[in-house]
N, C-alpha and C positions, 0 to 999 in steps of 0.2 A: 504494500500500500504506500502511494507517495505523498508526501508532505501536505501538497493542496486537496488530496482526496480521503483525508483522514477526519474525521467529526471534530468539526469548532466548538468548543465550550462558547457560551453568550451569559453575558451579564446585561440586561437593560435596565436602568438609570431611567424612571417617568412610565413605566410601563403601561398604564392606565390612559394616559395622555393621544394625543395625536398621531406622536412617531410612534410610541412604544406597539401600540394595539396595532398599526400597520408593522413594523419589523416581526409583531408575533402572526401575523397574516404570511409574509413572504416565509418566514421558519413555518407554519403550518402545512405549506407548502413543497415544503425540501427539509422532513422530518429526519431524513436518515443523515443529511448534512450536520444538522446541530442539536446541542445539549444544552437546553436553559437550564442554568446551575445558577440561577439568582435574579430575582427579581426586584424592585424599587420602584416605591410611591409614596406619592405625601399623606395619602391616609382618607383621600375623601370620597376616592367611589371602591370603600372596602369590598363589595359584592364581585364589582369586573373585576379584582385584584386576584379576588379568593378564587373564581371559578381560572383566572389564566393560571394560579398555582396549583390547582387541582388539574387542570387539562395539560399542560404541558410536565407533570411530575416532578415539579421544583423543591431541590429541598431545603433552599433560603430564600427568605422575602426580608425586607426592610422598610419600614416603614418609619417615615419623617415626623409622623405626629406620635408619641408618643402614647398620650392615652387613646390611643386606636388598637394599640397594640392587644391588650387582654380580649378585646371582643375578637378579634383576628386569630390571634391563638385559640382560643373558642372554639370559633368558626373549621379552622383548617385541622387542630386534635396533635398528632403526632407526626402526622405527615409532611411536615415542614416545621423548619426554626424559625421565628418572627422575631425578627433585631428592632428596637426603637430607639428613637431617636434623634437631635440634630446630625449625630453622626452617619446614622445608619448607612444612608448611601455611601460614604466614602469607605466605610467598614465593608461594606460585601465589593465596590468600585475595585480593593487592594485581595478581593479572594476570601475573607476574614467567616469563618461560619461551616464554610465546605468541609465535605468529608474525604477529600484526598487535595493532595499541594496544588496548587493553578501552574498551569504549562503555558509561559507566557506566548508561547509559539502559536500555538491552538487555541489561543483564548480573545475573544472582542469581548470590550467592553461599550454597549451603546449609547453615551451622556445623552438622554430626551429629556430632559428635565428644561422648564425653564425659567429662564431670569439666570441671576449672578449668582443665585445659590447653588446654582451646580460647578463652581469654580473648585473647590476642595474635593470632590469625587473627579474633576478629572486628574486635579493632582495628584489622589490616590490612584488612579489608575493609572498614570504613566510612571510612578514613582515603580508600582508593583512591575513595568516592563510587558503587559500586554498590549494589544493595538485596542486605539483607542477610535473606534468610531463617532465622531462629535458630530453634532444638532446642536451642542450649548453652545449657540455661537456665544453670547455672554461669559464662557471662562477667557475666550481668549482677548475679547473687549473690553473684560475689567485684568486680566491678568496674564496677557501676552507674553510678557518676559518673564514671570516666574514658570508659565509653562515650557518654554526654552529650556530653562534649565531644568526643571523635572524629566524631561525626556532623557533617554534611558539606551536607548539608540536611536538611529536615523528614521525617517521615514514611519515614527510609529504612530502618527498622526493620520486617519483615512477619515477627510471631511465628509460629512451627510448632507448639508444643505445642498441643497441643486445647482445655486449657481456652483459654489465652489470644488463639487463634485464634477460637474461639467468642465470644469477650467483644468481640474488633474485632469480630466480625461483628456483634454486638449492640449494639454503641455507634454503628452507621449507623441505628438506628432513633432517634437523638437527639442533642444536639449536646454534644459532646465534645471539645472542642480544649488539648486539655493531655496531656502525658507523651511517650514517645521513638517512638509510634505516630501521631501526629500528624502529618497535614499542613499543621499549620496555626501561627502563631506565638503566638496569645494564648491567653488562660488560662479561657476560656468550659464551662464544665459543667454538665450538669443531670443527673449522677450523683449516687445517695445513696449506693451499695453496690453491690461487687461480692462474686455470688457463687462461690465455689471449688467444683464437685462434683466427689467422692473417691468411687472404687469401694471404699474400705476396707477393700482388699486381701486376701492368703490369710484373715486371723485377726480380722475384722470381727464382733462381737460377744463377743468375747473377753476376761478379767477378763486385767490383769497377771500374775496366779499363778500363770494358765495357760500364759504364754510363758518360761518361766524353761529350760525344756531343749527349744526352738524348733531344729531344724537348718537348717543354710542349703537343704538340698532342699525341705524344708516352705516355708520363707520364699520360695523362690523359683518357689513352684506359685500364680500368680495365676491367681485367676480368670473375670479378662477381655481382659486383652491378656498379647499376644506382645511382652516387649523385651529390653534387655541386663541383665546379672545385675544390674551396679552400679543400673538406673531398679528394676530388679524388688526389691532390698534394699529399696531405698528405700521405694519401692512399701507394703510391708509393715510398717513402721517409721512413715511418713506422714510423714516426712521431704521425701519428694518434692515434698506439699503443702505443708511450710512451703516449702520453695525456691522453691516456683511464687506465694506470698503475697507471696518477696522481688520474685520477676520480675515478678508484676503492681504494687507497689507502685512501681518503677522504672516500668515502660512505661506506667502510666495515671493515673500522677499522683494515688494514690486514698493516703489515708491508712492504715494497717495493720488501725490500729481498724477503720478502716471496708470490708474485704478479709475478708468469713464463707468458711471452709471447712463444707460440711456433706456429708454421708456417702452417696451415691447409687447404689449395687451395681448397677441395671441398666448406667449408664455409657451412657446415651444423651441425658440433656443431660447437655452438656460443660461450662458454667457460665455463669452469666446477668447481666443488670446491670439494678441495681432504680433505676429513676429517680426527679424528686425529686417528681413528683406519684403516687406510691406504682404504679407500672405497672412490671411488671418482664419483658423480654425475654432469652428464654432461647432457645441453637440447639441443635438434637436429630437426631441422625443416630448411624448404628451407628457400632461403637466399631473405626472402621478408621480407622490413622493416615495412608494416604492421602490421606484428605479435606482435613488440616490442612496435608501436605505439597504437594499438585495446590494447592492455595491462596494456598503460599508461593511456586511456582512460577509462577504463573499469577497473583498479585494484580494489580490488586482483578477480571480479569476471574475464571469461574470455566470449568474444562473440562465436558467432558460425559464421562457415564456411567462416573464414578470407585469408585463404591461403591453396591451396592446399596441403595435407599433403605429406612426406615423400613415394612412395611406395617399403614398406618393403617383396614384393614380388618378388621382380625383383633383379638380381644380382646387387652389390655393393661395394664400398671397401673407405675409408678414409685413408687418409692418414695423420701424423704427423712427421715435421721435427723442428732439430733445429733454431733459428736466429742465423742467419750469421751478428754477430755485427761488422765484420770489414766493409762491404760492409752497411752496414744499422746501422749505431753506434746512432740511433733517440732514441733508447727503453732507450740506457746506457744512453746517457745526461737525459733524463726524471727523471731517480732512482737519476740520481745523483741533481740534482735539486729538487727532494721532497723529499729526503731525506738534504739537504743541509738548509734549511731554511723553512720560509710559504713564500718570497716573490720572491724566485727562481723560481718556477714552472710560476710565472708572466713574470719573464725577457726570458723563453724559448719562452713563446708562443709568446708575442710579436713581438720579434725577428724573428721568424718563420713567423707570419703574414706577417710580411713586405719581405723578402725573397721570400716566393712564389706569392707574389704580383710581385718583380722585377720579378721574374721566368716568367710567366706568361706573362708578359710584353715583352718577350726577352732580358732583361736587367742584367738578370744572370744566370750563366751556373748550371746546375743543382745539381753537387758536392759539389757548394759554397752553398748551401740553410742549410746545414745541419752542414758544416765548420762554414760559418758564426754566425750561431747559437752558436755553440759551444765556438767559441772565445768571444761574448760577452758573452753570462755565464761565462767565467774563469773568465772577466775579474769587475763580480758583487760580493761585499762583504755583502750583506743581510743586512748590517748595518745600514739601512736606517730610522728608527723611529718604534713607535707604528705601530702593525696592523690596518690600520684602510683604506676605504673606499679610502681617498685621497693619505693616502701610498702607495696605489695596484696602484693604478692611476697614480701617479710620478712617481713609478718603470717601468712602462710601459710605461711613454712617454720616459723615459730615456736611456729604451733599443730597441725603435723603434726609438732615433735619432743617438745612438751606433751602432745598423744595418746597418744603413746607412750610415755612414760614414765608416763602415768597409769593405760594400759592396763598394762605390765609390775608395777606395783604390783596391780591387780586382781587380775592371773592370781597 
């Protein structure tokens, strides 16, 4: 038996969530490929948790809330360990629970969780030397350079999101050996530009003037993909894009400048990389987040018949427009926060968390998620210590109590 045909242990990070319930859709799929040896959730839809740990024979689950844990235990008897805690994901993320050693070879670990709290499960998982399949885009937006150094070896980074899945895919038609996707140690590129496509989202073509009495129902009716409210805010804001300019500036070693967001509503190429003798490779596949997950799970081989494909028979047409940064100014504050520091891109997201939380809530008007944002960035000088673990973590309580209080001024 060779190497790639041998059974992947899986750890999923969010399994209740968006990605998780589809990555257990593609493993339901290709049963004899993988071994879910751990599952992780925050605690709120215990029932889906309990039946994916009873169906797929899991013998660890983790669970973020704590007193969920005794009803969960309950529920599942002997048939499973139930870890609680703030910990817990980052405890089963490092293998912690199992009944025989994690083989980092054979082992993905899937980060679906979301927000900045999935930053510490991914550091437990590349600390422990498994490949890390991310969706958080947020560990690497609040904490880019401490995941550098948590890596263990090269290349043990295999992005989920689709654009940045699309962009490896595209960077094997050239040589590319630079950033945290790399398997390779030197600094070798013949990238000029990578580009970002954005379905731009519900209110794509739309003047600022028009979004001033926006509801969080309207914001959250996209119309191309199915995700969680917090990606779908985003989603609509284009927030998500600037987050996905910080992650690709991390994982591909591309300068910010040189990271184009442009505006693509069909949402079937995912995003392209223009090389330096002006030839630019783009991957085009429907807008199912299976593909990017079966990918992470499966790299660099690929499964069969994960997603309907493309038909290239039938008339068609793409289209590509500019961002409109005065009406969606998410992308500009992003460049300018990673390019501004390593603890800036912390104080954005933060900030934003908490914003689309008020949002959400009805607590704030929709203009102010992005405004807000922006005045506490002006108003962070990065001058804050060493990079370290507990400096990401300060910088961020600091500007989700600045949100707050810049929000309670607005209202």
């Amino acid at each position: 038996m060779t190497e790639s045909s041998r059974t992947r242990s899986v750890i999923i990070l969010g399994s209740t969530g968006s990605i998780g319930t589809q990555a257990l859709d593609v493993i339901r799929r290709n049963r004899a490929r993988y071994d879910v040896v751990a599952l992780g959730a925050g605690g709120a839809n215990l029932d889906l948790l309990a039946q994916q740990v009873q169906e797929f024979a899991v013998p660890v689950v983790a669970v973020a809330d704590e007193a969920r844990v005794p009803e969960l235990s309950e529920h599942l008897g002997a048939s499973a360990r139930v870890i609680g805690g703030p910990d817990a994901m980052s405890e089963i993320a490092a293998g912690a629970g199992q009944n025989r050693p994690v083989d980092p070879v054979q082992t993905v670990v899937l980060n679906g969780i979301t927000g900045s709290v999935g930053l510490r499960p991914t550091l437990a998982a590349l600390a422990s030397g498994v490949t890390l399949a991310l969706a958080n885009k947020e560990s690497l937006v609040v904490g880019g350079g401490l995941i550098a150094e948590a890596m263990v070896r090269p290349g043990q980074i295999v992005p989920v999101d689709s654009e940045h899945s699309a962009i490896v895919q595209s960077l094997r038609s050239g040589v590319h050996h630079r950033g945290l996707c790399s398997q390779h140690v030197d600094g070798t590129s013949e990238v000029k530009r990578i580009i970002l496509t954005a379905s731009g989202g519900p209110f794509r073509g739309r003047h600022r003037s028009e979004l001033a009495r926006v509801t969080p129902a309207e914001a959250l009716d996209h119309p191309t993909w199915k995700m969680g409210p917090v990606v779908t805010i985003n989603s609509s804001t284009l927030m998500n894009k600037g987050l996905e300019l910080i992650e690709a500036a991390y994982l591909f070693d591309v300068a910010p400048e040189n990271i184009v967001p442009v505006v693509h509503p069909q949402s079937v190429i995912h995003s392209m990389v223009e090389f330096a003798d002006g030839a630019t490779i783009a991957q085009a596949s429907p807008p199912d987040m299976r593909l990017p997950i079966a990918l992470g799970l499966s790299w660099p081989e690929r499964l069969e018949q994960i997603s309907t494909p493309n038909a290239w028979d039938a008339p068609v047409s793409w289209t590509f427009e500019p961002l409109d940064d005065e009406t969606f100014p998410a992308v500009s504050l992003a460049r300018a926060a990673v390019t501004a520091s390593p603890l800036h891109p912390a104080v954005l997201n933060a900030a934003n968390e908490e914003c689309v939380a008020a949002f959400l809530e009805g607590k704030l008007p929709y203009l102010s998620i992005t405004d807000t944002v922006s005045e506490v960035l002006s108003e962070f000088s990065g001058e804050r210590g060493i990079l370290d673990l507990e400096t990401v973590l300060g910088t961020e309580r600091w500007a989700r109590s600045r949100a707050h209080e810049v929000m309670a001024r607005r209202a």
